[in-house]
PDB file as gemmi writes it, atoms N, CA and C in Angstrom:
CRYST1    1.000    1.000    1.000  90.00  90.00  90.00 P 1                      
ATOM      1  N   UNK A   1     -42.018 -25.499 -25.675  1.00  0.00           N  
ATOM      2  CA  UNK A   1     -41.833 -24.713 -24.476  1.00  0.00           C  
ATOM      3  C   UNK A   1     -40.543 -23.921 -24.587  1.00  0.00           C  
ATOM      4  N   UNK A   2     -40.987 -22.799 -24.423  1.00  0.00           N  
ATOM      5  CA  UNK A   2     -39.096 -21.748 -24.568  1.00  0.00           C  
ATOM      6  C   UNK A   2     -38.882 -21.223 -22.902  1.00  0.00           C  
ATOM      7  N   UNK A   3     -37.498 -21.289 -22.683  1.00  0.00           N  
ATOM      8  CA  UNK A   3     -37.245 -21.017 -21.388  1.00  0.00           C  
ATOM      9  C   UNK A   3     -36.409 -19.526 -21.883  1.00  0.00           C  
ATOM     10  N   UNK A   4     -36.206 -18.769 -20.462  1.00  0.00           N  
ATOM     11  CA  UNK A   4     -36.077 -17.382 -21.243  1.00  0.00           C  
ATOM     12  C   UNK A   4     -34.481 -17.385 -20.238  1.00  0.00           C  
ATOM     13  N   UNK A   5     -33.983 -18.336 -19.836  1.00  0.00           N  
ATOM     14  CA  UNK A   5     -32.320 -18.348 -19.364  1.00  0.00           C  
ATOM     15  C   UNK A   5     -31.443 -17.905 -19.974  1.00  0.00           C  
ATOM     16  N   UNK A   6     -30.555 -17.419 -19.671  1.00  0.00           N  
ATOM     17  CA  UNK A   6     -29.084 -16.634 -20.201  1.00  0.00           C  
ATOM     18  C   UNK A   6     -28.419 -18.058 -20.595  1.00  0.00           C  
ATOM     19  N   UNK A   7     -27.790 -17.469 -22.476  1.00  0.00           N  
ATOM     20  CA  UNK A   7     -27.154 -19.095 -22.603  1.00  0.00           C  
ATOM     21  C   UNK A   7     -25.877 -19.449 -21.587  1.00  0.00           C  
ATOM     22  N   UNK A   8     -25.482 -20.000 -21.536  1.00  0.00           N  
ATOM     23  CA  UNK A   8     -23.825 -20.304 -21.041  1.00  0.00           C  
ATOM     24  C   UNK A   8     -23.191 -20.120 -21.541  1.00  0.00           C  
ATOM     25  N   UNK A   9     -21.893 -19.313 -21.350  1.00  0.00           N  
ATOM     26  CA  UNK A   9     -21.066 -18.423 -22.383  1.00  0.00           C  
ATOM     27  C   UNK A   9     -19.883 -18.866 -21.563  1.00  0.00           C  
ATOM     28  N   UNK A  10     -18.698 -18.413 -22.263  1.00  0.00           N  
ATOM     29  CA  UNK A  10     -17.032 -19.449 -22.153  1.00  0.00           C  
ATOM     30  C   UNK A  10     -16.880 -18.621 -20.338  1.00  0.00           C  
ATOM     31  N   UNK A  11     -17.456 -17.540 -20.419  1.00  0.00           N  
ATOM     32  CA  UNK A  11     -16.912 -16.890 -19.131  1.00  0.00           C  
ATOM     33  C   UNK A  11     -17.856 -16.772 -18.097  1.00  0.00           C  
ATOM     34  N   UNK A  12     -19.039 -17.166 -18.298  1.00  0.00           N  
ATOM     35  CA  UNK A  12     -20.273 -17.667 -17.163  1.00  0.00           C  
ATOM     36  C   UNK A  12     -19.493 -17.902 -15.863  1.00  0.00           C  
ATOM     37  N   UNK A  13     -18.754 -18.941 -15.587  1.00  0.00           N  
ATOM     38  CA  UNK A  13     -18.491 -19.330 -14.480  1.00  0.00           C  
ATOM     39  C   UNK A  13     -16.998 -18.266 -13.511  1.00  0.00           C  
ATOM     40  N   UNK A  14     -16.916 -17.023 -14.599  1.00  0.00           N  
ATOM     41  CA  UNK A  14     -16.235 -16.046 -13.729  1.00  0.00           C  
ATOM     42  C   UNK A  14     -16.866 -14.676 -14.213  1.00  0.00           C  
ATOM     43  N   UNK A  15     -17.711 -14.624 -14.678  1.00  0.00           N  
ATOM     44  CA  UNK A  15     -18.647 -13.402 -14.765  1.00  0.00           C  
ATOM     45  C   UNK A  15     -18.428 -12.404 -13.645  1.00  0.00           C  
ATOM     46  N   UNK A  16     -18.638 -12.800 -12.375  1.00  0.00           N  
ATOM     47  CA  UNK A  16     -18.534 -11.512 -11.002  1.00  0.00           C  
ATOM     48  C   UNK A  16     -17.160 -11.232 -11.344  1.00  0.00           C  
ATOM     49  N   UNK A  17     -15.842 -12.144 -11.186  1.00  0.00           N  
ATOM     50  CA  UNK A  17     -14.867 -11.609 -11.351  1.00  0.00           C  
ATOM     51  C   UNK A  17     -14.199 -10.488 -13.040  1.00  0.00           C  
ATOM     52  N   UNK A  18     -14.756 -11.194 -13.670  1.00  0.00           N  
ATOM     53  CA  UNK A  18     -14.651 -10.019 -15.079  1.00  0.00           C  
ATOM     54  C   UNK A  18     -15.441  -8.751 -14.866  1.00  0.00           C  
ATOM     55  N   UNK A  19     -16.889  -8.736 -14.380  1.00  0.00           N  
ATOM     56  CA  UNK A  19     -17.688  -7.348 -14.278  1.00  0.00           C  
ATOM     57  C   UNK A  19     -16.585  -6.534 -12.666  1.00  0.00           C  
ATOM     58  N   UNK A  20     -15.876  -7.229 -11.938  1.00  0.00           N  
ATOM     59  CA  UNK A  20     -14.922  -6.310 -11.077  1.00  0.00           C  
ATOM     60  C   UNK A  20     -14.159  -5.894 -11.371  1.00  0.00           C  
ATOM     61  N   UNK A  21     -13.301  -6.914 -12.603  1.00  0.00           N  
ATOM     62  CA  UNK A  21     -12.223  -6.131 -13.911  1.00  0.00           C  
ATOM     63  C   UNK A  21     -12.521  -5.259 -14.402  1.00  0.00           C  
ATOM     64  N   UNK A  22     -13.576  -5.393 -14.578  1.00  0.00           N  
ATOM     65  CA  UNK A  22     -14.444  -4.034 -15.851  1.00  0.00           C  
ATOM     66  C   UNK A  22     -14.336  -2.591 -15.224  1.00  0.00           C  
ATOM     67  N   UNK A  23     -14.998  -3.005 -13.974  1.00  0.00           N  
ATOM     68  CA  UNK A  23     -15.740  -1.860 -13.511  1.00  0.00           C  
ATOM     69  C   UNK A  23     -13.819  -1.197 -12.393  1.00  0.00           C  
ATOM     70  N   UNK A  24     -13.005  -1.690 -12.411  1.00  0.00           N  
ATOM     71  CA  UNK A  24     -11.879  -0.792 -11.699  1.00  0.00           C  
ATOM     72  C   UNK A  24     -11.208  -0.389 -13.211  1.00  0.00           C  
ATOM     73  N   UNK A  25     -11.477  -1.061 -14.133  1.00  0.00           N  
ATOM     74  CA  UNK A  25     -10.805  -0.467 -16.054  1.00  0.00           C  
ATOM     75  C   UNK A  25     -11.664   1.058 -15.845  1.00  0.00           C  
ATOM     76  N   UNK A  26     -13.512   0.728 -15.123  1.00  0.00           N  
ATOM     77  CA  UNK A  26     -14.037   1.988 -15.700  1.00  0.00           C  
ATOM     78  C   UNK A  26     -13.419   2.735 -14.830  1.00  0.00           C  
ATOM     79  N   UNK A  27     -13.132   2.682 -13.570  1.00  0.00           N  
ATOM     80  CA  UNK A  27     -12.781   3.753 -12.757  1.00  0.00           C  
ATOM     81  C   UNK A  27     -11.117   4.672 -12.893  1.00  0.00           C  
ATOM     82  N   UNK A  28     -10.776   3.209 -13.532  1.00  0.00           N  
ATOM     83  CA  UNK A  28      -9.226   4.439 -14.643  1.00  0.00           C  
ATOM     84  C   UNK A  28      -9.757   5.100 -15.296  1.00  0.00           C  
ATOM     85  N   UNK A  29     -10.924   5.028 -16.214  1.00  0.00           N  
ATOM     86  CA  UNK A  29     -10.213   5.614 -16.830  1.00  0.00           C  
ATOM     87  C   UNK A  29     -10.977   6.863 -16.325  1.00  0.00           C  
ATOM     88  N   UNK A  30     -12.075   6.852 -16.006  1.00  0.00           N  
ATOM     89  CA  UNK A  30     -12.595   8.205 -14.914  1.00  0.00           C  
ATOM     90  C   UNK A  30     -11.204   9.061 -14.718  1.00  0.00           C  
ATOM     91  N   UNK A  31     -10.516   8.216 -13.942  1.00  0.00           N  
ATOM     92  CA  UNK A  31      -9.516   8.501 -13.143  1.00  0.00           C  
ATOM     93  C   UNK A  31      -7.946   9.468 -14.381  1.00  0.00           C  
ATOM     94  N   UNK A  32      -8.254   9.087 -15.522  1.00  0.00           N  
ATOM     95  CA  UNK A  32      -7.566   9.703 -16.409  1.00  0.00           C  
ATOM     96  C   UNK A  32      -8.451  11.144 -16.520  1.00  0.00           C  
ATOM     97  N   UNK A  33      -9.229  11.173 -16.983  1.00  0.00           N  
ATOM     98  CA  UNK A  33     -10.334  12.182 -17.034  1.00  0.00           C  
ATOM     99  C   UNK A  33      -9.869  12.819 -16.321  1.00  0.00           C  
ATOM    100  N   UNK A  34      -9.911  13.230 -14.759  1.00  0.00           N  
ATOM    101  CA  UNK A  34      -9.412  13.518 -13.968  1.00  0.00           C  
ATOM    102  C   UNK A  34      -8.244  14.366 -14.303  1.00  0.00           C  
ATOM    103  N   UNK A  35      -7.436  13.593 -14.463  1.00  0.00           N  
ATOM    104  CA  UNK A  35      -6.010  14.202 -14.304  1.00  0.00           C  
ATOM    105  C   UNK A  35      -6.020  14.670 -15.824  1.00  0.00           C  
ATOM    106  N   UNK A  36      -6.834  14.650 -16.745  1.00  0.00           N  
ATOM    107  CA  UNK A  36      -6.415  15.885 -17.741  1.00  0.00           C  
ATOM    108  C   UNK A  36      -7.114  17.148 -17.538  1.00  0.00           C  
ATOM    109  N   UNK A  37      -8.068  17.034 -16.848  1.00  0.00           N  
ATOM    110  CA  UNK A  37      -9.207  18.236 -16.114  1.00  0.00           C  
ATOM    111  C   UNK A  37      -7.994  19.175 -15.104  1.00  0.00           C  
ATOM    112  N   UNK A  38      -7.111  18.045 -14.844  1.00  0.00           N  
ATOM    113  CA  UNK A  38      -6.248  18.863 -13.388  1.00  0.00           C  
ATOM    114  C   UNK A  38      -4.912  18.756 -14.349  1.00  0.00           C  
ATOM    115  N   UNK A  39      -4.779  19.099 -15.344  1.00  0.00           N  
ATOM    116  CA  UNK A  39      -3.755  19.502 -16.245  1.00  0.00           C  
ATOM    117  C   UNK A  39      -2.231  18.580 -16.053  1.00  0.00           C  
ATOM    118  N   UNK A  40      -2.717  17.568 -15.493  1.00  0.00           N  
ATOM    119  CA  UNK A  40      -0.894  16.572 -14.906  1.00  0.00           C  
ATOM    120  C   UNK A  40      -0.319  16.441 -16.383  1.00  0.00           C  
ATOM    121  N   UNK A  41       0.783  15.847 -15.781  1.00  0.00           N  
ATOM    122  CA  UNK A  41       2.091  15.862 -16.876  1.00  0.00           C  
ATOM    123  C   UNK A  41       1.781  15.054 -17.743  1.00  0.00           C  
ATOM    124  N   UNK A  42       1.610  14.827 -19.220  1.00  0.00           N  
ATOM    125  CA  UNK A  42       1.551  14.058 -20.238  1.00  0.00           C  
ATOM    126  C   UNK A  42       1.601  12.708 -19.691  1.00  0.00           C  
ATOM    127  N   UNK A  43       3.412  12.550 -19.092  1.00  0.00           N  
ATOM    128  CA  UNK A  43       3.881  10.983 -19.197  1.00  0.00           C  
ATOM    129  C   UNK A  43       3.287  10.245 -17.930  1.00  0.00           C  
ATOM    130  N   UNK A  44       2.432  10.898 -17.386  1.00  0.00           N  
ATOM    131  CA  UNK A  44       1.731  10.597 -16.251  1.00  0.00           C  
ATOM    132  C   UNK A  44       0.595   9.919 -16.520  1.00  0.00           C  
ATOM    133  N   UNK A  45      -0.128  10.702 -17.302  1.00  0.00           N  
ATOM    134  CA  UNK A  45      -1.652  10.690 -18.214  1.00  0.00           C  
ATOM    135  C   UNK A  45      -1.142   8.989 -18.941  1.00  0.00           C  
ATOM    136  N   UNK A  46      -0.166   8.905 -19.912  1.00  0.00           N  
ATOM    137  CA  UNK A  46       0.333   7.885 -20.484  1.00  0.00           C  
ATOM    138  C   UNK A  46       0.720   6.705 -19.864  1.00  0.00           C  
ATOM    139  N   UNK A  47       0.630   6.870 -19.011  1.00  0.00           N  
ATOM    140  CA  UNK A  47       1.164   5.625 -17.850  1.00  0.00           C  
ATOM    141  C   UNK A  47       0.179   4.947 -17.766  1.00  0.00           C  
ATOM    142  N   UNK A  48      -1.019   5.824 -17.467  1.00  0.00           N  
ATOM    143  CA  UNK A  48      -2.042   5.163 -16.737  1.00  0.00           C  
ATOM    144  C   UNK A  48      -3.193   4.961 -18.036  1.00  0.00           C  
ATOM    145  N   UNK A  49      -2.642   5.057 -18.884  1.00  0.00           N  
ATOM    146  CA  UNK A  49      -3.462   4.490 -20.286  1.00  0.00           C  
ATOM    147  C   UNK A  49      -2.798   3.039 -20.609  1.00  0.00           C  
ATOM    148  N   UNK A  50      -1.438   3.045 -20.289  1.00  0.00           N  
ATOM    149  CA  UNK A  50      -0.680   1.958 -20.896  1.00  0.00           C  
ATOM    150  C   UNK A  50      -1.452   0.761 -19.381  1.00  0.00           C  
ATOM    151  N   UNK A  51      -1.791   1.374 -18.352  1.00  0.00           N  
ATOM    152  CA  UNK A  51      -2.188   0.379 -17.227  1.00  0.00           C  
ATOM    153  C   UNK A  51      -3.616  -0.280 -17.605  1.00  0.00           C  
ATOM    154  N   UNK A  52      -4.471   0.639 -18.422  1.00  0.00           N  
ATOM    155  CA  UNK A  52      -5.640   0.462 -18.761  1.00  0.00           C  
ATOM    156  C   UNK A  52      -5.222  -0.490 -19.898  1.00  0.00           C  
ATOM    157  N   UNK A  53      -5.151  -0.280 -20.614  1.00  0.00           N  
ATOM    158  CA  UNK A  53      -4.554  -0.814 -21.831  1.00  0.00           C  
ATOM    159  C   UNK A  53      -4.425  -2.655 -21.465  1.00  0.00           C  
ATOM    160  N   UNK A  54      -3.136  -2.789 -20.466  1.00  0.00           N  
ATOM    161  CA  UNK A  54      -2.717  -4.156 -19.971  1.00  0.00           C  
ATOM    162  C   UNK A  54      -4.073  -4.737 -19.547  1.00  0.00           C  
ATOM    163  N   UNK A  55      -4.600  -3.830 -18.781  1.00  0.00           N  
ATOM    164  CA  UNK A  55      -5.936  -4.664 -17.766  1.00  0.00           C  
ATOM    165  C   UNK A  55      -6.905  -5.142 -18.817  1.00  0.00           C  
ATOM    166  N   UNK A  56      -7.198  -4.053 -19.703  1.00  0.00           N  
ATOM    167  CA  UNK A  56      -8.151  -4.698 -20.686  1.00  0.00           C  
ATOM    168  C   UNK A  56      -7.515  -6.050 -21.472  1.00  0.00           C  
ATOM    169  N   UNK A  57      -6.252  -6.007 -21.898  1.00  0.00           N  
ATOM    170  CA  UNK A  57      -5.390  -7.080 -22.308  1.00  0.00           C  
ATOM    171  C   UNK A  57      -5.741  -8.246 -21.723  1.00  0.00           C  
ATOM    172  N   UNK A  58      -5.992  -8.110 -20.350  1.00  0.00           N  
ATOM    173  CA  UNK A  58      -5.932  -9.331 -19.492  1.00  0.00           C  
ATOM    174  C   UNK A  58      -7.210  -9.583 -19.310  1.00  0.00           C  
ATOM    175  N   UNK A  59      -8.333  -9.018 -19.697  1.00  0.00           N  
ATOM    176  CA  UNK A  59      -9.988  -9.229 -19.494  1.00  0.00           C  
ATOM    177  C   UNK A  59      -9.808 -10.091 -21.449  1.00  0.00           C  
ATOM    178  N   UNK A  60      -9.225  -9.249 -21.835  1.00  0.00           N  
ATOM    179  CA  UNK A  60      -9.494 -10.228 -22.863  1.00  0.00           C  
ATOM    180  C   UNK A  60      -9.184 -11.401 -23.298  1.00  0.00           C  
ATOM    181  N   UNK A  61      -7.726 -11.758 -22.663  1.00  0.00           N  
ATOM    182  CA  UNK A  61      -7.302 -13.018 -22.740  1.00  0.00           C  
ATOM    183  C   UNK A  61      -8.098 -14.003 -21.341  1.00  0.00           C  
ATOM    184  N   UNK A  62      -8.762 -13.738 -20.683  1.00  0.00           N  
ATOM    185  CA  UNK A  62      -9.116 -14.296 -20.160  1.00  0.00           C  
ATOM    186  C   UNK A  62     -10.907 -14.816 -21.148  1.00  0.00           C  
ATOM    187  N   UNK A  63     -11.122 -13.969 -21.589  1.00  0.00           N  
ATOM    188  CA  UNK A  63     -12.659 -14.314 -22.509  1.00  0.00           C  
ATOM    189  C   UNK A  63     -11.836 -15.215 -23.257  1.00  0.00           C  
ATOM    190  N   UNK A  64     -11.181 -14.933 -24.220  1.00  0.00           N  
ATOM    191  CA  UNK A  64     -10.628 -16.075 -25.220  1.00  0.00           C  
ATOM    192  C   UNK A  64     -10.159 -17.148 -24.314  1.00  0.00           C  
ATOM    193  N   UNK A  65      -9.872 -17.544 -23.502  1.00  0.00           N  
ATOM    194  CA  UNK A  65      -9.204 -18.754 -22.971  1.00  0.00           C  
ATOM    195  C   UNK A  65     -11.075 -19.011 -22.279  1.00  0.00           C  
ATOM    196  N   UNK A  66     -11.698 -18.892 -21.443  1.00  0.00           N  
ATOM    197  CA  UNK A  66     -13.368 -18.881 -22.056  1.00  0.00           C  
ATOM    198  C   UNK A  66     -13.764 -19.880 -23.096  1.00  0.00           C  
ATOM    199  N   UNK A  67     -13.450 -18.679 -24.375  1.00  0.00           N  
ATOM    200  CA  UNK A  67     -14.019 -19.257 -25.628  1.00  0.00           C  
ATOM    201  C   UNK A  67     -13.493 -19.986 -25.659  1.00  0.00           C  
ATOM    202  N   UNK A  68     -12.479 -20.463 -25.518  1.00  0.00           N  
ATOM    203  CA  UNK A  68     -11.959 -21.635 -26.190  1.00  0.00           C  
ATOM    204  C   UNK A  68     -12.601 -23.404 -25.790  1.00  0.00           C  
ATOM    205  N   UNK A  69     -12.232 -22.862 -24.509  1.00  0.00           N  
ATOM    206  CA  UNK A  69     -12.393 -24.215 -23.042  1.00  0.00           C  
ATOM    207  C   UNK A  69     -13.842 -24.546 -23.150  1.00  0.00           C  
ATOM    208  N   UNK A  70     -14.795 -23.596 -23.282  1.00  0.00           N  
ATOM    209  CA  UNK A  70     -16.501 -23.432 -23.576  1.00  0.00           C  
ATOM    210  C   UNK A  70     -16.514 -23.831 -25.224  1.00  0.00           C  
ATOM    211  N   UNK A  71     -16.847 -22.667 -25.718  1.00  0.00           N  
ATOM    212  CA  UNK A  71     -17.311 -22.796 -27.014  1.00  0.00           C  
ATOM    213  C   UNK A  71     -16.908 -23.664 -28.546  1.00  0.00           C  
ATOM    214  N   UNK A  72     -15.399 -23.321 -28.418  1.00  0.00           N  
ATOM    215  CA  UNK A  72     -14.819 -23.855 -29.436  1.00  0.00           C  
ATOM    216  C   UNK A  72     -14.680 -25.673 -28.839  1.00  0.00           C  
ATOM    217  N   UNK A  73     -14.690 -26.163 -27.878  1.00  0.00           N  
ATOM    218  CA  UNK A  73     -14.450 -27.393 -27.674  1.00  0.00           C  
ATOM    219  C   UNK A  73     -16.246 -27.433 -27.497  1.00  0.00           C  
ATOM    220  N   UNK A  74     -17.107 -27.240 -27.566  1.00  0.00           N  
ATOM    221  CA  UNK A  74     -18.662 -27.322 -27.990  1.00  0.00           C  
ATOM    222  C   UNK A  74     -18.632 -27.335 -29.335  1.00  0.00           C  
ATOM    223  N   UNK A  75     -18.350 -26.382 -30.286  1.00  0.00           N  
ATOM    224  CA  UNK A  75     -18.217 -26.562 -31.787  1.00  0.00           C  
ATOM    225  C   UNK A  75     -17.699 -27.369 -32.122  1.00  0.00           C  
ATOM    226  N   UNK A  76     -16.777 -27.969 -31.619  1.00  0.00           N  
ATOM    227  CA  UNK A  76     -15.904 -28.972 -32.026  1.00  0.00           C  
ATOM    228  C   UNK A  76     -16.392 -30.702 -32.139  1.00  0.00           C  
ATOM    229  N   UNK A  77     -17.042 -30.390 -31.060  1.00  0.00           N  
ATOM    230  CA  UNK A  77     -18.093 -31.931 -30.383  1.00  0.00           C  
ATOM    231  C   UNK A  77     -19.139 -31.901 -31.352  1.00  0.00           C  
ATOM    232  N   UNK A  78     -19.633 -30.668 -32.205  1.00  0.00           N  
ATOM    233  CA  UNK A  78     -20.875 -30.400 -32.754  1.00  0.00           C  
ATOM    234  C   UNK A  78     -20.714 -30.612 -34.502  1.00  0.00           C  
ATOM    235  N   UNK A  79     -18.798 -30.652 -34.062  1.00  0.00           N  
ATOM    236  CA  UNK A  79     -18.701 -30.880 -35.725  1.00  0.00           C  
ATOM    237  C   UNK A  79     -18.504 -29.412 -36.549  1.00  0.00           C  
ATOM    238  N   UNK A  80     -18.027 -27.964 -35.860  1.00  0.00           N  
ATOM    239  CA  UNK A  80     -18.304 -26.842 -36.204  1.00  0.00           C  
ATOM    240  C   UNK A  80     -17.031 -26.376 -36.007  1.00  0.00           C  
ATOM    241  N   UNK A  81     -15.788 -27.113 -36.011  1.00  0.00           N  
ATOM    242  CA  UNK A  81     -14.983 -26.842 -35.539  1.00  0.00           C  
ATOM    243  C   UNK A  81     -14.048 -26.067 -36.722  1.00  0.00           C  
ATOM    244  N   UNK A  82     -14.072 -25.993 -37.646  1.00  0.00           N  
ATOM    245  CA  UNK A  82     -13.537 -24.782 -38.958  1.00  0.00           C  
ATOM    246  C   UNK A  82     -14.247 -23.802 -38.440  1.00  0.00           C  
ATOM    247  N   UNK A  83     -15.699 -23.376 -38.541  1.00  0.00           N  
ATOM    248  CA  UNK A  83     -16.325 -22.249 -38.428  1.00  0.00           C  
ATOM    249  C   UNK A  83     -15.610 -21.625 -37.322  1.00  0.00           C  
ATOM    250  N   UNK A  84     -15.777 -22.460 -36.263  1.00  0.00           N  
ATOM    251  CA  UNK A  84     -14.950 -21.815 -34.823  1.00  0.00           C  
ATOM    252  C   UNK A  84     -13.519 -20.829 -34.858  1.00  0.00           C  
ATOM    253  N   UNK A  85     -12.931 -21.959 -35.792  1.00  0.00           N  
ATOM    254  CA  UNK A  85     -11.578 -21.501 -35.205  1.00  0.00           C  
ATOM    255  C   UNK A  85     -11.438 -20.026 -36.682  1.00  0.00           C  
ATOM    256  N   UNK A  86     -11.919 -20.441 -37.639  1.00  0.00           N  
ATOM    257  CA  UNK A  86     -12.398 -18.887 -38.683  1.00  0.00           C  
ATOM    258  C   UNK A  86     -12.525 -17.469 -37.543  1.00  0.00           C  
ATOM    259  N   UNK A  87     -13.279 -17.950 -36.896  1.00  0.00           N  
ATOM    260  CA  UNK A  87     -13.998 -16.805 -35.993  1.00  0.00           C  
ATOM    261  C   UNK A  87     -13.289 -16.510 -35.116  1.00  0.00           C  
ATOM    262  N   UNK A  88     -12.140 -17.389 -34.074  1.00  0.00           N  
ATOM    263  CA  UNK A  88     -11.642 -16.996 -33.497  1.00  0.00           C  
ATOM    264  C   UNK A  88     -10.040 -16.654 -34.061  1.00  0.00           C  
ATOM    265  N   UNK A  89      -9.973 -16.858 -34.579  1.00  0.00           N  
ATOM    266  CA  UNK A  89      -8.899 -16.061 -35.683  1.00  0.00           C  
ATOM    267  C   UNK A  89      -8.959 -15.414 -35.997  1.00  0.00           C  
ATOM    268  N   UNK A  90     -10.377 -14.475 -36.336  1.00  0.00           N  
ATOM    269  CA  UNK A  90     -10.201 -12.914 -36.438  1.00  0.00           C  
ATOM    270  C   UNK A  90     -10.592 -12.050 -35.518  1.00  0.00           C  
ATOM    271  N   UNK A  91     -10.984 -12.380 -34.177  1.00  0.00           N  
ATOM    272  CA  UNK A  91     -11.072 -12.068 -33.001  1.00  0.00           C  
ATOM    273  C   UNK A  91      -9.598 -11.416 -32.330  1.00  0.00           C  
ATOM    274  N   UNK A  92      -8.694 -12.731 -32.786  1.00  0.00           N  
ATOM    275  CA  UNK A  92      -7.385 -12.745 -31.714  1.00  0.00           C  
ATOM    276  C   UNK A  92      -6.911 -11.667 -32.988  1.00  0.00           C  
ATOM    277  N   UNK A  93      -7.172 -12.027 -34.268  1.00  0.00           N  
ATOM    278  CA  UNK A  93      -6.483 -10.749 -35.273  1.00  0.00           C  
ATOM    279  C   UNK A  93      -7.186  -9.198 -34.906  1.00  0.00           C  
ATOM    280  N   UNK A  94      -8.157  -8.738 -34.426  1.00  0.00           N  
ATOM    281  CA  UNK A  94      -8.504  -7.630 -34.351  1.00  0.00           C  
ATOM    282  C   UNK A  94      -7.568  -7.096 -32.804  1.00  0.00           C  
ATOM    283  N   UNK A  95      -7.578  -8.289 -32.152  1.00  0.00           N  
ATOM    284  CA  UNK A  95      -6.779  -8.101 -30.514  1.00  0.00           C  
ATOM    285  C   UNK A  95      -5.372  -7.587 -30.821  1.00  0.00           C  
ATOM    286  N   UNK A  96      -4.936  -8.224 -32.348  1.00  0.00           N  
ATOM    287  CA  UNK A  96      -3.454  -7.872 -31.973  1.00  0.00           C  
ATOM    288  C   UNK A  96      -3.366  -6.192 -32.901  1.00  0.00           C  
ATOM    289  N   UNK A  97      -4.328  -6.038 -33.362  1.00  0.00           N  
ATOM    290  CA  UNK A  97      -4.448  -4.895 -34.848  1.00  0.00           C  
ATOM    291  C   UNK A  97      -4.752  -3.165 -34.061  1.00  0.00           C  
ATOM    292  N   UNK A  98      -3.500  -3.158 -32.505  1.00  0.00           N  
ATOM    293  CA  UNK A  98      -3.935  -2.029 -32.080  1.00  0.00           C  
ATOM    294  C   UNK A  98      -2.536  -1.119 -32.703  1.00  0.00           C  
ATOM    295  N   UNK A  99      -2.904   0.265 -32.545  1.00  0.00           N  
ATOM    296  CA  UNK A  99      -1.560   1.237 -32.413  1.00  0.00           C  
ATOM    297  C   UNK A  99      -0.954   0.737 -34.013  1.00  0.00           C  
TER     298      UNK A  99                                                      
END                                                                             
């Protein structure tokens, strides 16, 4: 018998609150759009990238602290716990590999 449920993922239990993160990240950056359409000052434009920037920072450390509390302590119980932490080691390495 296959059930067709969404698995449980590290951030299931704050899902509404991350898709409200998401969706005011999308409305910056709209909101940048904007202000290069209406020609504003560079360090203005830059501000509000560096704000986007943090927020996404903080959607992501919140998934990894997720993964961790969820998945990697599931891999771990499962005996998968190298593979895990492989994977989340180049996760947090691509997070830090900006600019």
């Amino acid at each position: 018998m296959t059930t067709d449920a969404s698995p449980t993922r590290g951030y299931t239990a704050t899902k509404d609150q991350l898709l409200t993160r998401l969706r005011r990240v999308e409305g910056q950056v709209r909101g940048i759009g904007r202000m290069v359409e209406e020609d504003r000052y560079c360090i203005d434009v830059l501000t509000q990238i560096s704000a986007i920037q943090a927020a996404l920072d903080k959607v992501a450390l919140g998934l990894l602290d997720g993964h961790v509390r969820h998945c990697v302590t599931e891999a771990t119980q499962e005996g998968r716990a190298d593979e895990m932490t492989s994977e989340l080691m180049a996760s947090v390495g691509r997070l830090m590999r900006r600019g």
